[in-house]
N, C-alpha and C positions, 0 to 999 in steps of 0.2 A: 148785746146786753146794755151797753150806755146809750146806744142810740133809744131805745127802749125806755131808759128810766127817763133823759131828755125831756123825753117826747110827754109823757107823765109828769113831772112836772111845772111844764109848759101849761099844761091841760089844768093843772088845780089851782096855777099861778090868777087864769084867766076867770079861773070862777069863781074866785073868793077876792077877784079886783084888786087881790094887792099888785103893787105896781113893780116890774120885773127890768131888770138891767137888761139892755139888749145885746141877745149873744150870737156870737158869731156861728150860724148855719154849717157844717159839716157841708162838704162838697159832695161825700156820698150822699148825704141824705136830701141834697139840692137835688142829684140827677135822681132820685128817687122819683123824684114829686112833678121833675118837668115836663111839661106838656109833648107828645111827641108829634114831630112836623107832619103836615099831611104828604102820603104818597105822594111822587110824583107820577103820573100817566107816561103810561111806556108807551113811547114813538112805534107805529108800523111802519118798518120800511119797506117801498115797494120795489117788486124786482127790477132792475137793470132791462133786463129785454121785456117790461110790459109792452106791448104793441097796443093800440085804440084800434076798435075796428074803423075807426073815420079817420085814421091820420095816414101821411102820405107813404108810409113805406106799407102798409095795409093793399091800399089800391095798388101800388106797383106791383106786390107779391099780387095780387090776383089779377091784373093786366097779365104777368108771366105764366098765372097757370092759363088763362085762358087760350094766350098764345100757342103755349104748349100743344094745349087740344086741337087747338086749331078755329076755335071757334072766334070768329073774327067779329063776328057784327056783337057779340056782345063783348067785345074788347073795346068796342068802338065807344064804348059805354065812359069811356078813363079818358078822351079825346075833349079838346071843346070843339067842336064844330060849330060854333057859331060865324051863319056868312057861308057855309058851305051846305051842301044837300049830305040829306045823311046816307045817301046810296055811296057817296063817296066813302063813309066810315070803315067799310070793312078793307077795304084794300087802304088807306093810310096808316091803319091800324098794324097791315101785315107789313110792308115798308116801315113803318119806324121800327117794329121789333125788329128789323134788320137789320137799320141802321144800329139799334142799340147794342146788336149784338155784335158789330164789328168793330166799334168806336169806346163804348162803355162797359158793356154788358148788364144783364138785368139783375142786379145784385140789390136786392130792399133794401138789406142793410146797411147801404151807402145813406138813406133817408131816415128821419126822424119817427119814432113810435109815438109820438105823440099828436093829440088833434091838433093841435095849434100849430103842428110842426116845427123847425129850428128857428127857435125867436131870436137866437145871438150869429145868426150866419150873416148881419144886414143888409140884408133883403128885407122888401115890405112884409107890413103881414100879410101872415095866408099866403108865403111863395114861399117855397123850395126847390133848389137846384139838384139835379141828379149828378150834371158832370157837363163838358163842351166837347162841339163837335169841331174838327178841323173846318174852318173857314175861307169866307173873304179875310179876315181878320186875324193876325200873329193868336191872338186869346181863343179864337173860333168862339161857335154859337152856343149861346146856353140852354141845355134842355132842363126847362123851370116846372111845376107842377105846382098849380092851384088851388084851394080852396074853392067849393062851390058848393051853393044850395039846388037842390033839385026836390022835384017834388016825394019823390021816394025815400027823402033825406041827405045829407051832407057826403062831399067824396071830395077827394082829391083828383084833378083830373089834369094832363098835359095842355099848357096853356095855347093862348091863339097863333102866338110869337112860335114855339115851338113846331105845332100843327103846320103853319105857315110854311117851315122850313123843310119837311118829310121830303116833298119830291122834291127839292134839288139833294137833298141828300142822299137819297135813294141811286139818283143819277150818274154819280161819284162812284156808287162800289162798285168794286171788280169783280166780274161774272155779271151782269146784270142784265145781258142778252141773254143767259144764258137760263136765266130765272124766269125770261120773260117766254121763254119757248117750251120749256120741261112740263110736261103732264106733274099733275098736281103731286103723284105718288114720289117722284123724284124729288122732289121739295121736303117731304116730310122729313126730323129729326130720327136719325138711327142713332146712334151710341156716341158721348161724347162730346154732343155739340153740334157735330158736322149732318148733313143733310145727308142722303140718300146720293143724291149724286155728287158729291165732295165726296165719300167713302171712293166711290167707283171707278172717280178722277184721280183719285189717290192711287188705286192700285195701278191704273193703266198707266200711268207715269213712272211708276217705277218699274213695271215690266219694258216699258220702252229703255229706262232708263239701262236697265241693267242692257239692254242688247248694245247700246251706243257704250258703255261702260266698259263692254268688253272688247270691243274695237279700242277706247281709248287707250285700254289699258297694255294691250299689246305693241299701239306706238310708244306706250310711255318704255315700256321694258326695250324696246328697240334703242330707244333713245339714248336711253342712263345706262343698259348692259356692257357698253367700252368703262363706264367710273367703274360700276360698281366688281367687275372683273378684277380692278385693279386691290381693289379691297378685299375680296373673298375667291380666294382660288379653285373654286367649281366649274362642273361643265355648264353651258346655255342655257339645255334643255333642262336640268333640274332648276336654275334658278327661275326659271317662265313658269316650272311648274308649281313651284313654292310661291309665287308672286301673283302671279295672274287673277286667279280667283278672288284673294282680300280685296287687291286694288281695284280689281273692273266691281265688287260691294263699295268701294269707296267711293269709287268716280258717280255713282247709280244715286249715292245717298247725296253727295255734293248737288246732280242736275236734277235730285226731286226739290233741294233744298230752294235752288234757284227761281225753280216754275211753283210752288207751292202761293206764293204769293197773288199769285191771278185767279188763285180759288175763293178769293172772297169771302174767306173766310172770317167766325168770331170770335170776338176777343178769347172764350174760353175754351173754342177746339184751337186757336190759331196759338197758344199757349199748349195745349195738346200735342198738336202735331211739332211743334219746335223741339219738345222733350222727347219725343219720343223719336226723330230725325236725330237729334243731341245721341239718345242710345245706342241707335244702329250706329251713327259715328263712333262711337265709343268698340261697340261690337265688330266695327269692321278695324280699328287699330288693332285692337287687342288679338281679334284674328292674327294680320299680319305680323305681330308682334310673336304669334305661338309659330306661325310657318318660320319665321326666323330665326329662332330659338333648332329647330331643328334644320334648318340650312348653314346654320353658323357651328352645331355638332360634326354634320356630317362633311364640313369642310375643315375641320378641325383631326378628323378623322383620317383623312386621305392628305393631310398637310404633311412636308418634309419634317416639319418637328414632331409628329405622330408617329413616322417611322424610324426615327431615334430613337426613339422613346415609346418602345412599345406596349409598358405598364399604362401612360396614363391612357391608352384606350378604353379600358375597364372602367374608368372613372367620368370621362365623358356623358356618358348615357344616364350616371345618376346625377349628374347636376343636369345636364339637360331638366331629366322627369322633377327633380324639385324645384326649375324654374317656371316649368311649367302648371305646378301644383300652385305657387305661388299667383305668378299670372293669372289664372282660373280664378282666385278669389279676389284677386283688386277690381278682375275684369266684371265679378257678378257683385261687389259692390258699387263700382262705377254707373254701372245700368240700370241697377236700380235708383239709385240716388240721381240720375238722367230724366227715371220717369217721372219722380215724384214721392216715390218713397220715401221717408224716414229711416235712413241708415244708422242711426247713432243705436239705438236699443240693439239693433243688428250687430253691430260692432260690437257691444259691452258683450252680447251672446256670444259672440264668437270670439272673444277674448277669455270669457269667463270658460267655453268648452275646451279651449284650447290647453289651458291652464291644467283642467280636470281631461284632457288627452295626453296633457303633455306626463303627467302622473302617473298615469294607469299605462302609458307604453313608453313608461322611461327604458325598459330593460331591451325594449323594439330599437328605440330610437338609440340608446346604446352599439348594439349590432351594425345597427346602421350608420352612424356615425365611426364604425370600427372598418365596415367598409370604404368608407372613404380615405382614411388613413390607410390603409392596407393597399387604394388605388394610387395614394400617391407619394408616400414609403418606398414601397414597391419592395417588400422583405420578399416574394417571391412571386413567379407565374404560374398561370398554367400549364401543365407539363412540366415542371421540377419537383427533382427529388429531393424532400425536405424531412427534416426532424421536427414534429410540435410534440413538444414537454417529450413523452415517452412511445407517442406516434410515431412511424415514419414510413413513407409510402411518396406518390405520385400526386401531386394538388391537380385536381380531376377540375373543379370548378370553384370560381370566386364569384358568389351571391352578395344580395343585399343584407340578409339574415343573419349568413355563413358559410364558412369555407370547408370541402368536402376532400376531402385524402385516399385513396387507395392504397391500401397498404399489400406490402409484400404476400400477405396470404389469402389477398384479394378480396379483403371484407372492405369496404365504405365507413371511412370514421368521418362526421359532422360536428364540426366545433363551431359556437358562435362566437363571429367576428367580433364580438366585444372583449371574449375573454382572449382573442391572440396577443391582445397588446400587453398580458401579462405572461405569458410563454415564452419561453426562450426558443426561439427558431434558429434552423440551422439548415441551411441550404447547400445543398450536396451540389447543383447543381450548376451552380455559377463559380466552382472552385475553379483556378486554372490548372494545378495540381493533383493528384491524389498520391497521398506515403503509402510505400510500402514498408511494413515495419515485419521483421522475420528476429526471432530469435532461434538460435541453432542448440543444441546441446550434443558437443564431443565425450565420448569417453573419456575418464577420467585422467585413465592412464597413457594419452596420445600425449607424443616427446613436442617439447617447444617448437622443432623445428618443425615438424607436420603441421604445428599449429597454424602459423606463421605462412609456409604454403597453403593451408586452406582458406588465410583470408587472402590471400593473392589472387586464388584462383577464385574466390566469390568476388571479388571485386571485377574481377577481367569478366566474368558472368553477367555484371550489371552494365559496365560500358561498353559490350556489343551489344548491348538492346537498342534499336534506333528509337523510342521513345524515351528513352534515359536525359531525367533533366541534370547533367554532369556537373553544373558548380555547387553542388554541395551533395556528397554521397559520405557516407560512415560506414563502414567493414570494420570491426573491433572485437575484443574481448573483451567481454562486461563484466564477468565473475567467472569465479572458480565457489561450485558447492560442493557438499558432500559429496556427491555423485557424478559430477560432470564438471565439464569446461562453458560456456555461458558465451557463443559468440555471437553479438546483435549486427545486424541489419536492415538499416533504413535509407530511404532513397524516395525519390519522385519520378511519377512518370508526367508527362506533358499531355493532358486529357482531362477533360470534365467530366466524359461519361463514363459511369461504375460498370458499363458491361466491356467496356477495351480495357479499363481496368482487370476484370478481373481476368482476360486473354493475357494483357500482359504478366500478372503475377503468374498466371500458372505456366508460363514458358521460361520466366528467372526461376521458379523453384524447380522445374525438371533440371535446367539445366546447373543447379545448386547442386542434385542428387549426383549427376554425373560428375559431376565435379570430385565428391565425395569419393566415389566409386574409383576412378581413376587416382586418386592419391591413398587408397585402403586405409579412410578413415573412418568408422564406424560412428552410427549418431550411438551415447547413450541410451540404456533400458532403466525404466525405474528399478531401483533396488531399496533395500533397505536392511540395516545390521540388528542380531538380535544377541543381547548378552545374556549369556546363561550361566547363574550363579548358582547351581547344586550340585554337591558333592567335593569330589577332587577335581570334578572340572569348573569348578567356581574362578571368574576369571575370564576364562576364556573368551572368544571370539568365534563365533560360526558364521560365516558367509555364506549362503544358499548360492549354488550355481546357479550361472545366468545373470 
């Protein structure tokens, strides 16, 4: 509203000429009125990899495919031959892609996408370098690429300097009688990089390999079998058997690794084949690494400390199998990250499933972990008589899962090895003892002295037993009840097992009976008194005979 009236006025000030104080402008109502700047033009920026179809990474990416094809004479197109016949073009054409593939490789984007190509490399203009070749010279040769006009328009071509140097370069690579002898077809690219006959050189060197592999490997085991004897106490023949095979893979990849080099190979199969020799390396330790794994078990097995200790056999085989599970996975990231793969997302995977395995079979890995404890505890073996919680029977078998019981009425009970570590277990078996506990009940009415002769004579009953463990036997009178005399009997026999157990009990209690029999002492009959309170016999006492 004041800017409003302001403004009004300002307005009737000016047209009735009277003459006005000058007032200070409001800053809103300055930015009201101010002119607004012009746009500025928005920059187009151009991509990173434009490539010019005239500039020199252009012509090299199509020098490469031509190559590719095969087609020579119009590769010969990116050459200068000037000074030379152009019959010469197709074959220096096919020799430098050779040389380039053994020294450089044909990679465009080593060179500039631009026509003008790299103005800050200092080099003149219109020259770009790809890369140098081993020389006369510590820096070797430069392979340079030109600007040039032709009549069909502008390219980039391999300069004269370069062209110059083809055949001695050529001269240099390894295989190159070999190139110069092969039918065309052997020459062509198969997979990889390598040629048609570099695959085939490949294989046959390594079938050689392995037969010389397996000769060396049998001197090697000859050789080292007096150390390695001294370190693992097994027979010969198993250890040649567990060895033999990885090492004569080892010695095979070592002499392909050695000859590989006179294949004359390029830079990007000879990159190839290194990684993938690296793998089989990898694949032949890790072999040898699992054969040892079970040659270092099964000498563990048959070791004097084994037959000590006969519980931890049980436990052997599972660390074995989870060194072995373990091994399996370092072995199959190792080889792969050998070839060239990208291990890491691999890793996060098998990290992150592991996590979501290790969750979903915690109650597995539990058991399993309860196995292990249970191997090397050792609260019982196979074939002991045991008590778990309200079980008790024969332990038939010790699993990875769990532990299986035969009980007395010859049903199969399966508890999981997780839950024994909360059970009280009670092992009958490994006792060196077992008690015998008898209580006797005499009539009531047997005189002190009969008493006294029938613990005499139970005691003379327990120390003609030759199982009798003698320094500590108890013959007593425990109580006097209602009904009888209360005389206990406990004692030891010298035995673990419950079936001479129970021979020996039942030949001390016959001969308890006779015992009996010979002093005419009678055991007690239950009885029991009943008061009868009606009438004139209120009061009384009636005893039932018997």
């Amino acid at each position: 509203m004041l800017r409003r009236a302001a403004g009004i006025v300002a307005l009737l000030s000016l047209l009735a000429g009277a003459p006005l104080e000058a007032q200070p402008i409001p800053p809103a109502v300055r930015a009201q009125f101010a002119p607004t700047p012009p746009a500025t033009p928005a920059v187009v920026e151009e991509p990173e990899d434009r490539v010019e179809p005239d500039s020199p990474r252009a012509s090299l990416q199509r020098f490469a495919e031509l190559a590719q094809r095969g087609r020579w004479e119009e590769a010969s197109r990116y050459l200068d031959l000037a000074g030379r016949p152009a019959s010469d073009g197709p074959v220096l054409a096919y020799r430098l892609r050779e040389v380039l593939d053994r020294y450089l490789g044909l990679d465009p984007t080593a060179l500039s996408g631009d026509a003008a190509g790299d103005i800050d490399d200092g080099l003149p203009a219109r020259v770009d370098e790809l890369g140098r070749i081993p020389g006369a010279t510590a820096a070797g040769d430069p392979v340079r690429l030109m600007r040039r006009e032709f009549p069909d328009g502008a390219r980039w071509v391999f300069n004269r300097a370069t062209v110059r140097h083809v055949d001695g370069w050529y001269q240099g690579l390894e295989g190159r009688w070999i190139r110069g002898h092969l039918p065309p077809w052997w020459l062509q690219p198969w997979a990889r990089g390598l040629l048609r006959w570099q695959w085939a050189s490949l294989a046959l060197t390594f079938a050689l390999s392995l037969a010389l592999g397996g000769l060396l490997s049998r001197l090697t085991l000859a050789a080292f079998a007096p150390l390695l004897r001294r370190v693992v106490d097994i027979r010969d023949e198993s250890m040649a058997t567990h060895a033999r095979a990885p090492l004569t893979w080892l010695w095979a990849v070592g002499l392909v690794s050695v000859s590989v080099g006179s294949l004359g190979l390029s830079r990007a199969a000879d990159t190839f084949v290194q990684n993938l020799l690296r793998a089989l390396l990898f694949a032949g330790l890790f072999w040898a690494l699992w054969r040892t794994i079970a040659l270092l078990a099964r000498a563990f097995r048959e070791s004097a400390w084994a037959r000590l200790h006969p519980g931890s056999v049980t436990v052997v085989p599972l660390v074995a199998q989870a060194a072995r599970v373990v091994l399996a996975c370092i072995s199959v990231v190792a080889v792969l990250s050998a070839l060239g793969y990208p291990v890491a997302s691999l890793l996060a995977g098998l990290g992150l499933g592991g996590l979501a395995l290790a969750l979903a079979a915690q109650k597995t890995v539990e058991h399993l972990l309860g196995s292990v404890a249970i191997g090397l505890d050792q609260p019982f073996r196979v074939g002991d008589l045991v008590k778990l919680d309200e079980h008790t029977g024969t332990i038939e078998s010790v699993g990875l899962r769990s532990t299986r019981v035969r009980t007395f009425d010859r049903t199969l009970v399966t508890i999981p090895n997780g839950k024994l570590a909360d059970v009280r277990v009670e092992n009958y078996t490994q006792r060196d003892r077992i008690r015998l506990l008898v209580t006797l009940a005499l009539e009531l009415d047997t005189p002190p002295a009969r008493v006294r002769a029938v613990l005499a004579a139970l005691e003379e009953v327990l120390r003609a037993h030759p199982k009798l463990w003698t320094e500590e036997l108890y013959v007593q009178l425990k109580s006097v009840t209602a009904d009888s005399l209360q005389v206990e009997v406990m004692a030891w026999f010298e035995t673990g097992e419950l079936q001479d157990f129970w021979r020996y009990r039942q030949d001390v209690l016959l001969g308890f009976l006779e015992a009996l029999e010979r002093l005419s002492v009678k055991m007690a009959r239950p009885s029991q008194t009943l008061h009868l309170a009606t009438g004139a016999d209120a009061g009384t006492e009636a005893k039932p005979p018997g």
